[in-house]
VEXROBA-430649 format. One record per residue (C-alpha): x, z, y; residue number from 1. Coordinates in Angstrom, 2 decimals. Last residue first. Layout:
<pts>
+---------+---------+---------+-----+
|      c1 |      c3 |      c2 |  nr |
+---------+---------+---------+-----+
|       X |       Z |       Y | NUM |
...
+---------+---------+---------+-----+
</pts>
This chain:
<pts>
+---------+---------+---------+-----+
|      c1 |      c3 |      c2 |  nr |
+---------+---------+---------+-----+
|    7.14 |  101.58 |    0.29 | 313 |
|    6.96 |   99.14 |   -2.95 | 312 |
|    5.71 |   95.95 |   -1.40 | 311 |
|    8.49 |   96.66 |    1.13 | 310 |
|   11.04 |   96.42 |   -1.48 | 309 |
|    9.49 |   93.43 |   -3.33 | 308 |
|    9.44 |   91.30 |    0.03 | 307 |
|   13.41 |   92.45 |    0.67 | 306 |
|   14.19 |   91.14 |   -2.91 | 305 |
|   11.93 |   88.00 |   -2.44 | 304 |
|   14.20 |   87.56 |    1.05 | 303 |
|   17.18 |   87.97 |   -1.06 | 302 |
|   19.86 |   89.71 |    0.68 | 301 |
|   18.47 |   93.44 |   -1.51 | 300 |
|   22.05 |   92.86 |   -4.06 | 299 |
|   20.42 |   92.35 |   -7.20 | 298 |
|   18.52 |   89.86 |   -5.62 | 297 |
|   21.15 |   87.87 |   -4.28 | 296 |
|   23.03 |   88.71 |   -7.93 | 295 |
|   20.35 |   87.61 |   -9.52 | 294 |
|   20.39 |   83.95 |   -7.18 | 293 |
|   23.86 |   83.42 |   -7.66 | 292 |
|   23.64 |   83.83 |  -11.57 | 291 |
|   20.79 |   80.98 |  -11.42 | 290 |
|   22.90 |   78.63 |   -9.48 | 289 |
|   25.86 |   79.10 |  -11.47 | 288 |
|   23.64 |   78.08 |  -14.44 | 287 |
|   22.65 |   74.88 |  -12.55 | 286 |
|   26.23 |   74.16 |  -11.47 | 285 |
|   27.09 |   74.50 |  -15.41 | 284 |
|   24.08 |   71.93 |  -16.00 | 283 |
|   25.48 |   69.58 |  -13.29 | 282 |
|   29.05 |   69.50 |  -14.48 | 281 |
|   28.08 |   67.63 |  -17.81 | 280 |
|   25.58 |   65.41 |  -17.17 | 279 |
|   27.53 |   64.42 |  -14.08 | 278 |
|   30.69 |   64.09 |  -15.96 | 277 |
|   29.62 |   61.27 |  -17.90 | 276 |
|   31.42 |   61.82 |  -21.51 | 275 |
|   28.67 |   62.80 |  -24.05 | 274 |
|   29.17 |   61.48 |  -27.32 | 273 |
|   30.24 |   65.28 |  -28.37 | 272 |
|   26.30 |   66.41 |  -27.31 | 271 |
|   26.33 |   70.42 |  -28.89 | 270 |
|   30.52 |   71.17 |  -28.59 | 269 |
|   30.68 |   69.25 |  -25.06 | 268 |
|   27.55 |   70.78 |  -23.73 | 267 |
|   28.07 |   74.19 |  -25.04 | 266 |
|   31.63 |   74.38 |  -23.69 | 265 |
|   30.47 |   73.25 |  -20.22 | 264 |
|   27.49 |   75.75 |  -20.09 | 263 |
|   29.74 |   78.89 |  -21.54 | 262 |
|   32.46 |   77.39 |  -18.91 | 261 |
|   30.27 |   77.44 |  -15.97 | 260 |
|   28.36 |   80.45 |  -16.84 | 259 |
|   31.84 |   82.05 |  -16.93 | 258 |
|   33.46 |   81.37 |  -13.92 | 257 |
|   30.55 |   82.39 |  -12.07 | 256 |
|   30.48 |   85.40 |  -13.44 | 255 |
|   34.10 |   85.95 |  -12.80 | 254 |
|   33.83 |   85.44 |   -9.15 | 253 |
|   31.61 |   87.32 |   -7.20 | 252 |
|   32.44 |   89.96 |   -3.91 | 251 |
|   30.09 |   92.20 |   -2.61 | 250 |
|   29.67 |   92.86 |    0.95 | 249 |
|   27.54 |   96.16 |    2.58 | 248 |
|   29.27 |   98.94 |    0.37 | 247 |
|   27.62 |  101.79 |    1.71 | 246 |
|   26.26 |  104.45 |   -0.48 | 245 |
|   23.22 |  102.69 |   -1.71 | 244 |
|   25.01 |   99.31 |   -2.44 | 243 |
|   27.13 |  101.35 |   -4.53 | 242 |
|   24.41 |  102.65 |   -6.57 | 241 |
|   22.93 |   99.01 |   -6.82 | 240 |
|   26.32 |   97.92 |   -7.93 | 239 |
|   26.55 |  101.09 |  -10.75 | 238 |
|   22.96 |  100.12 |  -11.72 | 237 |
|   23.66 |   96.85 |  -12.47 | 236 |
|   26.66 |   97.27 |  -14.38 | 235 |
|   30.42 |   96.81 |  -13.91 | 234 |
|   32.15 |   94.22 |  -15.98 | 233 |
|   33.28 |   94.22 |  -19.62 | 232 |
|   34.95 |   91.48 |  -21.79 | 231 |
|   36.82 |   92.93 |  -24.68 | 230 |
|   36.20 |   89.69 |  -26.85 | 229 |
|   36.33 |   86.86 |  -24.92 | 228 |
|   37.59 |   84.30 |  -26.43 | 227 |
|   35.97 |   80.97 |  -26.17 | 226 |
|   35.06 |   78.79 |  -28.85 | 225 |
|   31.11 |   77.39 |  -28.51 | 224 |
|   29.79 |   81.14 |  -29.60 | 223 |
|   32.58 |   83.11 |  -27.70 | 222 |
|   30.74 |   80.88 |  -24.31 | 221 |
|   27.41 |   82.00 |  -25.41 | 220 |
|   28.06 |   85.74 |  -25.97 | 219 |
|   30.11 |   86.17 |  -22.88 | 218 |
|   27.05 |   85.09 |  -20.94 | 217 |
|   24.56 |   86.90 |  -22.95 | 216 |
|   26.97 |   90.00 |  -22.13 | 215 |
|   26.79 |   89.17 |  -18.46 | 214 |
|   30.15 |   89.83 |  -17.13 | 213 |
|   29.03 |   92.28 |  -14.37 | 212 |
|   31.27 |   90.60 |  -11.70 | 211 |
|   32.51 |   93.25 |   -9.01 | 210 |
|   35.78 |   92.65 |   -8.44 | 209 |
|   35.60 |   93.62 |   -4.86 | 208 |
|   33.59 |   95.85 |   -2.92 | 207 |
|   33.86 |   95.65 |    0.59 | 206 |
|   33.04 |   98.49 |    3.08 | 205 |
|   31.92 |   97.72 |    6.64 | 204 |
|   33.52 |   99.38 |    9.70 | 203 |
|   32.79 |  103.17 |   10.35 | 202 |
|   35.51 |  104.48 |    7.85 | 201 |
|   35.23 |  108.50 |    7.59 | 200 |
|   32.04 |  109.34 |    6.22 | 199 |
|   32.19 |  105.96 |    4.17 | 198 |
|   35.61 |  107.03 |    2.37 | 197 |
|   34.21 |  110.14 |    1.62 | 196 |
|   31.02 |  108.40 |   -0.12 | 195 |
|   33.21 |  105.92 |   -1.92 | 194 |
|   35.30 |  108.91 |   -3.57 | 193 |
|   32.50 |  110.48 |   -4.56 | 192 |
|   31.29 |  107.00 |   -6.44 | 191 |
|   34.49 |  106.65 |   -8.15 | 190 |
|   33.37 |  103.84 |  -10.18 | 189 |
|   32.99 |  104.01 |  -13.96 | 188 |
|   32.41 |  101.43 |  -16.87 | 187 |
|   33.15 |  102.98 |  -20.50 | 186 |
|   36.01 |  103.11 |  -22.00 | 185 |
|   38.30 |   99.66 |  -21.58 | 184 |
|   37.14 |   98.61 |  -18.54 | 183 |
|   37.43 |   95.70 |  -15.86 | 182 |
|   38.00 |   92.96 |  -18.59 | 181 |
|   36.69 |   89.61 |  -17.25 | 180 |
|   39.07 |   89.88 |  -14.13 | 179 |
|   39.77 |   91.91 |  -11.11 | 178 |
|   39.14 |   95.27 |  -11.26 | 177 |
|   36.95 |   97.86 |  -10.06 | 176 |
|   37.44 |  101.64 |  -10.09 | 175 |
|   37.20 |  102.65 |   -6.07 | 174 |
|   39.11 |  100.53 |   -4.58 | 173 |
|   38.61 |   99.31 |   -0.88 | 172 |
|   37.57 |   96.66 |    1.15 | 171 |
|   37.66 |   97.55 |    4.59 | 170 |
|   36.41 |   95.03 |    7.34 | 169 |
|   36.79 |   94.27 |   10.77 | 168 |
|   40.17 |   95.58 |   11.02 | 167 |
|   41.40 |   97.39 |   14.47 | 166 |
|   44.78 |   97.93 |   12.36 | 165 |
|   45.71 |  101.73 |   13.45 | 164 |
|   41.59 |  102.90 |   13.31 | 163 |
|   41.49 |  100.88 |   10.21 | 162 |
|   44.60 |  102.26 |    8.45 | 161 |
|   44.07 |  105.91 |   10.01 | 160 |
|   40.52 |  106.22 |    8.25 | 159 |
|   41.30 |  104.75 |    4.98 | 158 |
|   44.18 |  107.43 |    4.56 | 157 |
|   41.82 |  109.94 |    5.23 | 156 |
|   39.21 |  108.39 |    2.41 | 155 |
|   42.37 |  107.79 |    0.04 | 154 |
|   41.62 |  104.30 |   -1.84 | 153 |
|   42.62 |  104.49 |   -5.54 | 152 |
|   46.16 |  103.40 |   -6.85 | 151 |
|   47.97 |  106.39 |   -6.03 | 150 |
|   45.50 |  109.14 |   -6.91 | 149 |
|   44.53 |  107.18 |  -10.30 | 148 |
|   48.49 |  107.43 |  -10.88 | 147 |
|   47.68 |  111.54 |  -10.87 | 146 |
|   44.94 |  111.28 |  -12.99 | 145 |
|   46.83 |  109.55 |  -15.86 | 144 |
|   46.46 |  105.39 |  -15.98 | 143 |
|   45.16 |  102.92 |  -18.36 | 142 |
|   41.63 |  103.21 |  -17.44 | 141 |
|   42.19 |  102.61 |  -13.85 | 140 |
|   41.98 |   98.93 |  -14.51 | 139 |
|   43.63 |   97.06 |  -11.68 | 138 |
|   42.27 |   96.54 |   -7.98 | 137 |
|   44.81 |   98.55 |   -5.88 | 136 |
|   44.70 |  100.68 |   -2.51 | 135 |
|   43.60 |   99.64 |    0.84 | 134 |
|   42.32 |   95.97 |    1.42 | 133 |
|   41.55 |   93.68 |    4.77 | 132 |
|   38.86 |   91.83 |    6.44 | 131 |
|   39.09 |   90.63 |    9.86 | 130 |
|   36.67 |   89.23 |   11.90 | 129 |
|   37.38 |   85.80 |   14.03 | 128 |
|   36.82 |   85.60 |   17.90 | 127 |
|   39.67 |   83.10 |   18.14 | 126 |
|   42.28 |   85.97 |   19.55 | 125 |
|   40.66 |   88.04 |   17.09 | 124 |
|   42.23 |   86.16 |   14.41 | 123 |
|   45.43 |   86.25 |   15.71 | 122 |
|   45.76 |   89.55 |   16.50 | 121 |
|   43.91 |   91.15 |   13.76 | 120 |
|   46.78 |   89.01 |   11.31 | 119 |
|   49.59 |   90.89 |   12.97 | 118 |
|   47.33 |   94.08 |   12.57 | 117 |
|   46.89 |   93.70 |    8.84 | 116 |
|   50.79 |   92.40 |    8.09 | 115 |
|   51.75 |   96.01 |    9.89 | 114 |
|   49.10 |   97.67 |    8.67 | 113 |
|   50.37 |   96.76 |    4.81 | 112 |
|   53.91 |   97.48 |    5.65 | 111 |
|   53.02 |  100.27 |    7.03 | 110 |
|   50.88 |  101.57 |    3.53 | 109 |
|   53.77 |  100.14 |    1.57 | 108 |
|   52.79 |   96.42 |   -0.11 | 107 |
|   50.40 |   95.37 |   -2.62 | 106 |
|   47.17 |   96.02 |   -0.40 | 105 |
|   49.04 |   93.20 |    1.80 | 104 |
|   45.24 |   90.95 |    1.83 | 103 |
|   44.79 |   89.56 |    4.87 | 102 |
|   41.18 |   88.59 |    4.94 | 101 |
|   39.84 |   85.95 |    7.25 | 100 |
|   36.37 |   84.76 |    8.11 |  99 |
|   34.91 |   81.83 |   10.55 |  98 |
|   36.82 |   79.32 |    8.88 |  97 |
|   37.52 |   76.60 |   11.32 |  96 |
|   39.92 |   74.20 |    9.70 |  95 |
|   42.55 |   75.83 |   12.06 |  94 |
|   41.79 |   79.27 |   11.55 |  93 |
|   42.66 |   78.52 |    8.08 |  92 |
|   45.92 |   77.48 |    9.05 |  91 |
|   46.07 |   80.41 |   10.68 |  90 |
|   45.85 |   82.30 |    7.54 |  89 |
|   47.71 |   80.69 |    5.53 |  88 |
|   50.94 |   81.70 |    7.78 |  87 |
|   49.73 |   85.21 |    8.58 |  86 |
|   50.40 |   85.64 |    4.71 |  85 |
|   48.79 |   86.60 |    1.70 |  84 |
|   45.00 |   85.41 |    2.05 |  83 |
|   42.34 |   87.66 |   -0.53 |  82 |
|   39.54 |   85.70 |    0.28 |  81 |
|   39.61 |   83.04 |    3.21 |  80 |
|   35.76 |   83.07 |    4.29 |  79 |
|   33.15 |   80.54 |    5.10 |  78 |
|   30.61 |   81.99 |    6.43 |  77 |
|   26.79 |   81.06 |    5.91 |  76 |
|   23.46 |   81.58 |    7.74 |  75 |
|   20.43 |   79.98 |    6.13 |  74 |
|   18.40 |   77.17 |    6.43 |  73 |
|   22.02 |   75.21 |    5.50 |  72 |
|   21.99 |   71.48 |    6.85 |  71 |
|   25.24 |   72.45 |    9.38 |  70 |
|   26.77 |   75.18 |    6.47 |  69 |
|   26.79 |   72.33 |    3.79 |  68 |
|   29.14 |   70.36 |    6.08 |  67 |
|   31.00 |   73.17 |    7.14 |  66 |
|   31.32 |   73.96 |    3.55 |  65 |
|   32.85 |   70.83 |    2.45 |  64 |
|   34.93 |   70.21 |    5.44 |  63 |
|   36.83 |   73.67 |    4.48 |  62 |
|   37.33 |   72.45 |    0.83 |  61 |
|   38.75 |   69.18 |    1.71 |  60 |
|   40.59 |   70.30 |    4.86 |  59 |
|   42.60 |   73.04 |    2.76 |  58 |
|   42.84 |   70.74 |   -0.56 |  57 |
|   41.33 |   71.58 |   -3.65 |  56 |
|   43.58 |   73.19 |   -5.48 |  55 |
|   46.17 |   74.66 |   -3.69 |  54 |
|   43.04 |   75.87 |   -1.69 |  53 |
|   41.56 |   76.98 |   -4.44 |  52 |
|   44.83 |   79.12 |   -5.20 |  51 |
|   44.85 |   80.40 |   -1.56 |  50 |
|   41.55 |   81.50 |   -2.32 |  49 |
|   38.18 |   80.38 |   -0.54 |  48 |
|   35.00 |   82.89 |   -0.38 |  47 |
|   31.36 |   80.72 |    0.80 |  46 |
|   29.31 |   84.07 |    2.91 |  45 |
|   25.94 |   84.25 |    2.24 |  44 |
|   22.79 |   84.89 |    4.13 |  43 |
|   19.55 |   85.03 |    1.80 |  42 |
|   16.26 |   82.58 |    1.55 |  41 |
|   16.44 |   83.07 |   -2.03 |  40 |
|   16.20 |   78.75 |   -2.39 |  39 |
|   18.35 |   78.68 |    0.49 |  38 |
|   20.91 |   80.93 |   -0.72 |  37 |
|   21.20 |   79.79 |   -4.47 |  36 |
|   21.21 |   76.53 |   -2.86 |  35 |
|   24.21 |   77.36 |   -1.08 |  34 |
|   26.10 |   79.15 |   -4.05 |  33 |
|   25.42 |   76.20 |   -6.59 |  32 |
|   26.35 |   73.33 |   -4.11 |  31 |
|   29.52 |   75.25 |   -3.29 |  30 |
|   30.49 |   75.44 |   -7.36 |  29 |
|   29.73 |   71.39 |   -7.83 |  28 |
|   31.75 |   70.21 |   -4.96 |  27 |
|   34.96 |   72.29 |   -6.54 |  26 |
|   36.44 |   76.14 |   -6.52 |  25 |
|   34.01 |   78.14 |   -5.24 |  24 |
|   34.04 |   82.04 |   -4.78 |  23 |
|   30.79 |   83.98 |   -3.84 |  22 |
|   31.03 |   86.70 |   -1.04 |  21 |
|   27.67 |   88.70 |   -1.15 |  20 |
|   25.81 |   90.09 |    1.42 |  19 |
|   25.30 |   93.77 |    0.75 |  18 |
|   21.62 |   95.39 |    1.81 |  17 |
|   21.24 |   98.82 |    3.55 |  16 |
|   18.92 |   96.47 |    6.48 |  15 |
|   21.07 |   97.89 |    9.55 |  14 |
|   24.48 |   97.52 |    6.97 |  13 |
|   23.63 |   94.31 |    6.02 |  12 |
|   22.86 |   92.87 |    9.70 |  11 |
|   26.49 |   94.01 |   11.07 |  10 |
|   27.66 |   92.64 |    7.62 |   9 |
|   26.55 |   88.88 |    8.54 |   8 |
|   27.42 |   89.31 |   12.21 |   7 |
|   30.89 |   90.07 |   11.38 |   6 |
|   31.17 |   88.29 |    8.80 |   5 |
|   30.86 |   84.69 |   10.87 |   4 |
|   28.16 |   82.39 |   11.26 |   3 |
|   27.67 |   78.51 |   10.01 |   2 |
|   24.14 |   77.41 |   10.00 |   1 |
+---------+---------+---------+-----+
</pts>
């Protein structure tokens, strides 16, 4: 059934569970996510890109997920991830996705409201929630203190964006990065800094660029040719911590990106006589599948995860 974030999130926050926001690119990628989610019995929202919609096509892509969304047992959005301009975004309106993000995090702090709360209007207009992104998703690693300060989300500033923008939604940054190579030391989120921001944001928090880059994963794909070395995500136990203090949607790319190449790479370099794509593609949807459903776990939306909680109360 096809829902919007607003509901979805309303429901994580009462239940202290994140939903998570899994990006597809192709037929083969949405099948993994909504099975994943049927089979787990969890809510998920189905995260487009501009570049995916270059891609794929804008009517392609959306009609896919509506599609899966009308036979779905469980309730799924399909959500424009990181759009640039009001411009995409309506047209996204238009193929009925029932999420939009605006994301101006790259521009001044009015700037950025003022691109946020153009984009509010229009999307609320069509009952559509809003998400949108304060401060900057690169490795704080390579910076001093002080350009930490700039590039991390300020709690008080967080407060006056959404109360000025009438977001949805706040995704913020608080040490993640987008990528396969989040850290160079070791991995560390600002996990003060994400409980100020929740005592002074009341919407939903976001937490982007949060693959774990599985280190079996990485390990397979460098063993059929990739390279990967370097490759670092954020842990298990730094999500679940996260989770804990607030973040109720989670946002999944990079592992998906590499089970499907590790699987892909393996099949070509192990069975070289191979050459019909369905025995090729359908073992790296599989292995999508099966990173969907530990992070659906991982995250408490999993209806086994919920069962295992209560079992321990």
């Amino acid at each position: 059934m096809l829902t919007t974030n607003r509901e979805l999130l309303a429901s994580a926050v009462d239940g202290r569970y994140a939903v998570g926001a899994f990006n597809i690119q192709n037929l083969e990628s949405l099948q993994a996510v909504v099975t994943a989610a049927e089979e787990e019995k969890s809510p998920v929202i189905v995260a487009v890109t501009p570049s995916t919609i270059d891609y794929a096509g804008l009517q392609y892509i959306a009609d896919l997920v509506k599609n899966a969304a009308r036979f779905a047992a469980v309730p799924i959005s399909l959500h424009l991830d990181h759009g640039k301009d009001v411009e995409t975004v309506i047209r996204c309106l238009d193929e009925g996705f029932t999420s939009v993000m605006i994301d101006a995090s790259h521009l001044d702090f009015e700037e950025n409201i003022a691109a946020t709360g153009k984009v509010v209007e229009v999307a609320h207009r069509r009952k559509v929630p809003v998400e949108a992104e304060l401060g900057r998703l690169v490795r704080v690693d390579d910076f001093s203190v002080q350009e930490k300060e700039a590039i991390l989300t300020d709690p008080q500033v967080a407060r006056e964006f959404v109360d000025r923008t009438n977001v949805d939604a706040l995704a913020v940054a608080i040490g993640t990065s987008h990528g396969a190579y989040k850290f160079t030391a070791e991995p560390r989120l600002d996990f003060k800094r994400l409980t100020e921001i929740r005592d002074h944001v009341q919407v939903p928090l976001v937490l982007h660029a949060a693959s774990g880059v599985s280190f079996s994963m990485v390990e397979k794909a460098t063993e059929y040719g990739a390279k990967l070395a370097g490759a670092k995500g954020v842990p298990d136990e730094s999500i679940q911590k996260a989770i804990a203090l607030g973040i109720a949607k989670i946002n999944i790319d990079t592992d998906l990106r590499l089970a499907f190449t590790a699987t892909v790479r393996e099949i070509l370099s192990t069975s070289p006589a191979e050459f019909d794509p369905r025995k090729i593609l359908g073992p790296a949807r599989d292995a999508m599948k099966n990173v969907v459903r530990g992070k659906m776990r991982l995250f408490g939306s999993s209806e086994k995860a919920s069962s295992k909680e209560r079992s321990q109360e």
